[in-house]
C-alpha positions as CSV (number, residue, x, y, z in Angstrom):
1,X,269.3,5.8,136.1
2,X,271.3,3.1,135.0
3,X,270.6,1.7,130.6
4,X,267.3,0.3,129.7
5,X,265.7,1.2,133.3
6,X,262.4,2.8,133.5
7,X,259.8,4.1,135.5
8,X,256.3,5.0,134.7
9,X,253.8,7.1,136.6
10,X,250.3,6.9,135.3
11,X,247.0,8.8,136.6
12,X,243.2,8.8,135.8
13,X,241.1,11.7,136.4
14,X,237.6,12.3,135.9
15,X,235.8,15.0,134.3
16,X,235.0,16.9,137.7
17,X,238.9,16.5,138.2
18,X,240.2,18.3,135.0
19,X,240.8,22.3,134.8
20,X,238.5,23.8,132.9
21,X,241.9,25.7,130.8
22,X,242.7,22.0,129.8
23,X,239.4,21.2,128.3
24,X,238.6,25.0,126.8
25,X,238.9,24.4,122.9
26,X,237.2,20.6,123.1
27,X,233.7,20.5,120.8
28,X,231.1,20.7,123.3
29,X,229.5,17.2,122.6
30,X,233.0,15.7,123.6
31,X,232.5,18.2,127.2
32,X,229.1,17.1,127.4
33,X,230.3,13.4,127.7
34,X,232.5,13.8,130.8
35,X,235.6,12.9,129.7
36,X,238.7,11.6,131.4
37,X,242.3,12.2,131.7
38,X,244.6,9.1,131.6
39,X,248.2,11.4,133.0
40,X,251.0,9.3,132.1
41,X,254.6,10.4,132.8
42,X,258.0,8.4,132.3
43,X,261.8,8.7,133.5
44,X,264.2,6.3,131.4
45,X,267.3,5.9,129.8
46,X,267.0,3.3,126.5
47,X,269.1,0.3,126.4
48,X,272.6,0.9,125.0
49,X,271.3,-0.2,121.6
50,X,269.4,1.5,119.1
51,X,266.4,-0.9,118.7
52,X,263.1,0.1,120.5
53,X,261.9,-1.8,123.8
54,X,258.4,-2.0,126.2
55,X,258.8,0.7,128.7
56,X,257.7,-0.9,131.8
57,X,255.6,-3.5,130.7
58,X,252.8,-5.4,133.1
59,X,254.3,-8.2,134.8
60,X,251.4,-10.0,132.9
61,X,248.9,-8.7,130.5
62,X,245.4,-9.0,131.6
63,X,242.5,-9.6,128.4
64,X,239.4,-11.4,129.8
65,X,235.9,-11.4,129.8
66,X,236.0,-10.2,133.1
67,X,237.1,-11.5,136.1
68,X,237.9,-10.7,140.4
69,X,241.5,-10.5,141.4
70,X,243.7,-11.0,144.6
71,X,246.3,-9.1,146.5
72,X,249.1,-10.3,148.6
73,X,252.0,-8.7,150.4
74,X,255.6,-10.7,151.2
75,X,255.9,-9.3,154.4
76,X,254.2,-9.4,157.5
77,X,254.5,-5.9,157.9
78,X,251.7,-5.0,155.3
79,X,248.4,-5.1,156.2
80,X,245.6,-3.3,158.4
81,X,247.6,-2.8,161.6
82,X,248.0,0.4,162.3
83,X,251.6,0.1,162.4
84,X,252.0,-1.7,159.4
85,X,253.7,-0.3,156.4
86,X,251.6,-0.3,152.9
87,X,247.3,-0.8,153.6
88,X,245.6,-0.2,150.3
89,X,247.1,-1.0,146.8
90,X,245.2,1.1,143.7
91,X,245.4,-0.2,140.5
92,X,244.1,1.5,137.0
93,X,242.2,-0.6,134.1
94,X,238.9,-1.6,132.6
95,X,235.9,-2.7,135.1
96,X,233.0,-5.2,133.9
97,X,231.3,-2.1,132.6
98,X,233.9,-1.2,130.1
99,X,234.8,1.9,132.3
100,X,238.6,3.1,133.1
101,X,238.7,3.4,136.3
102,X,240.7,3.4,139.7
103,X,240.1,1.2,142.5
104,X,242.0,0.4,145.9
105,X,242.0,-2.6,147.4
106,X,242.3,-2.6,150.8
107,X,244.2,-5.4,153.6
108,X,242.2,-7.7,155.1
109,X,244.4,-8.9,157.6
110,X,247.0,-7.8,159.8
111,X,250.0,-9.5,157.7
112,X,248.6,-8.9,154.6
113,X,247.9,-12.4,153.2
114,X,245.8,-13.5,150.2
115,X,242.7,-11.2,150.0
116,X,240.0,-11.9,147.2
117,X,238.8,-8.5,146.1
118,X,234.9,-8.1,144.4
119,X,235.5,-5.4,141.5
120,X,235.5,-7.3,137.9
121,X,238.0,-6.8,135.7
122,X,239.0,-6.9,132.1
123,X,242.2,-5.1,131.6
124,X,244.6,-4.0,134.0
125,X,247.6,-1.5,133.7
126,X,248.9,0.1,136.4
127,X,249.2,0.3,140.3
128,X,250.7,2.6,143.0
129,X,250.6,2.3,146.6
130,X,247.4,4.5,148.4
131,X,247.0,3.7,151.9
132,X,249.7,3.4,155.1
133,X,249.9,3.0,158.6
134,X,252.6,4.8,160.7
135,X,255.3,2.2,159.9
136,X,256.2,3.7,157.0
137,X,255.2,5.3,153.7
138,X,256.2,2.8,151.7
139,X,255.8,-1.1,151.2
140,X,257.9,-3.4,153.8
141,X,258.0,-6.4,151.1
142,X,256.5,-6.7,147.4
143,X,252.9,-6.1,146.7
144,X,251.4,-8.1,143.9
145,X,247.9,-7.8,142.0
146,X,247.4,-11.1,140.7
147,X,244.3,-13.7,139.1
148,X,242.5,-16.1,141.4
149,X,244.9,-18.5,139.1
150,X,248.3,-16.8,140.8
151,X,249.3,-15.0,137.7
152,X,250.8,-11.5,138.4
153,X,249.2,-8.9,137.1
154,X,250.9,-5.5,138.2
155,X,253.1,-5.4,141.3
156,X,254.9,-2.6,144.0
157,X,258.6,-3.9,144.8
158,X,259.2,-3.5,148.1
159,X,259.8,0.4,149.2
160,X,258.5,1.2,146.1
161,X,255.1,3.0,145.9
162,X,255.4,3.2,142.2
163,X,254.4,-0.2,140.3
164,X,254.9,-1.3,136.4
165,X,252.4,-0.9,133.5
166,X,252.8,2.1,131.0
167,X,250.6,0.1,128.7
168,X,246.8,0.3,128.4
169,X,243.8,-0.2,126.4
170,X,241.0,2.2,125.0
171,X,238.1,0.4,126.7
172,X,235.1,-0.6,124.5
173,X,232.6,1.8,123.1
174,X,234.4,5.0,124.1
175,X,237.3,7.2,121.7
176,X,240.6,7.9,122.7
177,X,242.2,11.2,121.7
178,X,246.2,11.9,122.3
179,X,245.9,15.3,124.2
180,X,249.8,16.3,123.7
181,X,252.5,15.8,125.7
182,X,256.3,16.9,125.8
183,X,259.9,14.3,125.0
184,X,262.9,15.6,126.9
185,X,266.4,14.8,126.6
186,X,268.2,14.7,129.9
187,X,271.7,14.7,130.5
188,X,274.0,13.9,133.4
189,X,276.6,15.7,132.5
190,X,275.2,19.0,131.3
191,X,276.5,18.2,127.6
192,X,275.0,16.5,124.8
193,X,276.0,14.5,122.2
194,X,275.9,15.9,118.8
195,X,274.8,12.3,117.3
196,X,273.3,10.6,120.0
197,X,269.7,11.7,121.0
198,X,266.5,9.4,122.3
199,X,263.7,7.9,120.5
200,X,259.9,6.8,121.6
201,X,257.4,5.6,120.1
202,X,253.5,5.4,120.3
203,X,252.3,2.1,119.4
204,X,249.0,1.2,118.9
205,X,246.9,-1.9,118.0
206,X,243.6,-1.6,116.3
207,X,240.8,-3.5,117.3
208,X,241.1,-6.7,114.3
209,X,244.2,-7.2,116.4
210,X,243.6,-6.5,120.0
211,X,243.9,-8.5,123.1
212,X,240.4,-8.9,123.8
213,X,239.3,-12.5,123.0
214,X,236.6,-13.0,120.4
215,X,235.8,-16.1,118.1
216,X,239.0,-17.9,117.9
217,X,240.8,-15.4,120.0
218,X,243.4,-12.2,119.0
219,X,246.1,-13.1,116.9
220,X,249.6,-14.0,117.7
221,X,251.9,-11.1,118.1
222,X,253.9,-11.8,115.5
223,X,250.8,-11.6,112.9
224,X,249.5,-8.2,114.5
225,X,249.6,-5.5,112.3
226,X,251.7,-3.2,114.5
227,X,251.2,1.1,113.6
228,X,253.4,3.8,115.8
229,X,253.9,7.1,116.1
230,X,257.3,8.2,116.6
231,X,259.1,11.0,118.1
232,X,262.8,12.1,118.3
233,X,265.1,14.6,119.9
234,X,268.7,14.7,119.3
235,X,272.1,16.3,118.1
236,X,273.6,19.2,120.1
237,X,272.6,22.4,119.1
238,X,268.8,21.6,118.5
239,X,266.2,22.3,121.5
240,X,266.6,19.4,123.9
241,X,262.8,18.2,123.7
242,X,259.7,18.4,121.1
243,X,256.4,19.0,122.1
244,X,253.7,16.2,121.3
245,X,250.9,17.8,119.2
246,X,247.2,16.9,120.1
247,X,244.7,15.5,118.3
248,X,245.3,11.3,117.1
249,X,242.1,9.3,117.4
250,X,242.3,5.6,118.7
251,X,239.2,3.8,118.3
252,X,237.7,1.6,120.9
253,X,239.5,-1.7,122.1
254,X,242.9,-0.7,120.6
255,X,246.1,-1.2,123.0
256,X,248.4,1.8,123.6
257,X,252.0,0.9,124.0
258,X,254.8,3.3,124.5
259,X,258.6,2.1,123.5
260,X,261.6,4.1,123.5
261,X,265.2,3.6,122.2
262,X,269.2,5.5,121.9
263,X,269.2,7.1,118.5
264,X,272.4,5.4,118.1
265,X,274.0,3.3,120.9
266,X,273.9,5.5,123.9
267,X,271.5,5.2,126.0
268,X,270.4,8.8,127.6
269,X,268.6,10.0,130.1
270,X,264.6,11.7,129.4
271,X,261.3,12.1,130.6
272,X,258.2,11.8,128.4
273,X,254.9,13.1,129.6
274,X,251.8,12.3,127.6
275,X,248.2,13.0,128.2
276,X,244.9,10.9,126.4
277,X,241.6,11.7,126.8
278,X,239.1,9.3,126.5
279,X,235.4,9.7,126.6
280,X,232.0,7.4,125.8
281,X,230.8,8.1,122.6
């Protein structure tokens, strides 16, 4: 994986969905309200720079009221004929209820042209290819998730089942809680560098500065009052990850971002798994 490329994997799972092990130490009021799993895990190597960067941001950041969406494939070869390639598209994010959930969106046609989907929207963050024909297991062109006003949302590249987004919000009126996770250091070579190493970061954005609009509308990003966590592994001799402890609250509202960067000027390979549960309080 080539400097400053990234991919991101992200998950939701319901209550019924989690092992019980996972879940064993929580207070019982927080079992008692069904919580959810948002899985997120990330292969990258940082820019050869040491300055922190988005790891694969949203095409476009979605922070309305609530609105429908529309799909739409560049190839004919998408779409609800059996032998097509990709059929359904899911994406994760906020519904009209102020629930995370999952969703697929189905073709309507056989070259998978503009389709107007019903489910309402308020954020979204994520999509991955769910449904194929016996073409292939993968999408013949790119798939977008877009606004009825054409703005790109999310978006599979062609033979890509994998989209963007490693960004998301906590939605309103439930807590967020970061269940742990693990930073590795990878290496291509099967040596490390004793002063290089990999940095990420946890950034969050309380609600005063969120993107959800609200009397005049959320503030510019450059007069957000930007907190992080931040988490390194590096030098040579030192284990080659750190395990992400469990237990920081995010209140409703605020928007998670994850950012990594070289230590130095290196860029190296890692994988980052993290794991949040969120639950209505």
């Amino acid at each position: 994986m080539a400097a400053g490329d990234n991919e991101c994997r992200m998950r939701l799972y319901e209550y019924r969905d989690i092992g019980g092990g996972i879940l064993g130490d929580l207070p019982e009021h927080i079992k008692a309200a069904s919580p959810q799993l948002l899985d997120i895990y990330i292969v990258a190597t940082p820019a050869d720079v040491a300055g922190f960067l988005e790891i694969d941001p949203p095409t476009s950041v979605l922070a309305s009221a609530g609105e429908v969406v529309e799909t739409i494939s560049s190839s004919a070869d998408d779409g609800t004929d059996a032998t097509d390639h990709l059929q359904g598209i899911s994406a994760i994010g906020i519904n009209g209820s102020n629930k995370m959930v999952t969703v697929q969106m189905l073709a309507a046609t056989a070259a998978w042209t503009e389709t107007l989907h019903t489910e309402i929207w308020k954020n979204m963050f994520h999509c991955f290819g769910s449904k194929w024909g016996t073409g292939d297991r993968d999408p013949a062109g790119a798939v977008d998730i877009r606004t009825v006003g054409d703005v790109v949302l999310v978006e599979l590249a062609a033979g890509d089942n994998e989209g963007n987004g490693a960004a998301f919000v906590v939605p309103h009126g439930h807590a967020c809680m970061l269940y742990g996770g693990r930073l590795t250091r990878s290496t291509t070579t099967g040596v490390w560098a004793n002063d290089e190493g990999v940095a990420i970061r946890i950034v969050y954005i309380d609600a005063i500065d969120a993107l959800n609009p609200g009397g005049a509308g959320a503030p510019a990003p450059a007069d957000r009052a930007i907190n992080w966590l931040e988490f390194i592994v590096a030098g040579q001799y030192a284990q080659q990850y750190v395990d992400i402890p469990r237990g920081f609250m995010f209140k409703e509202d605020t928007q998670i971002i994850h950012q990594d960067s070289s230590v130095v000027d290196a860029g190296e390979p890692y994988t980052l798994h993290l794991q949040y549960l969120i639950w209505k309080k």
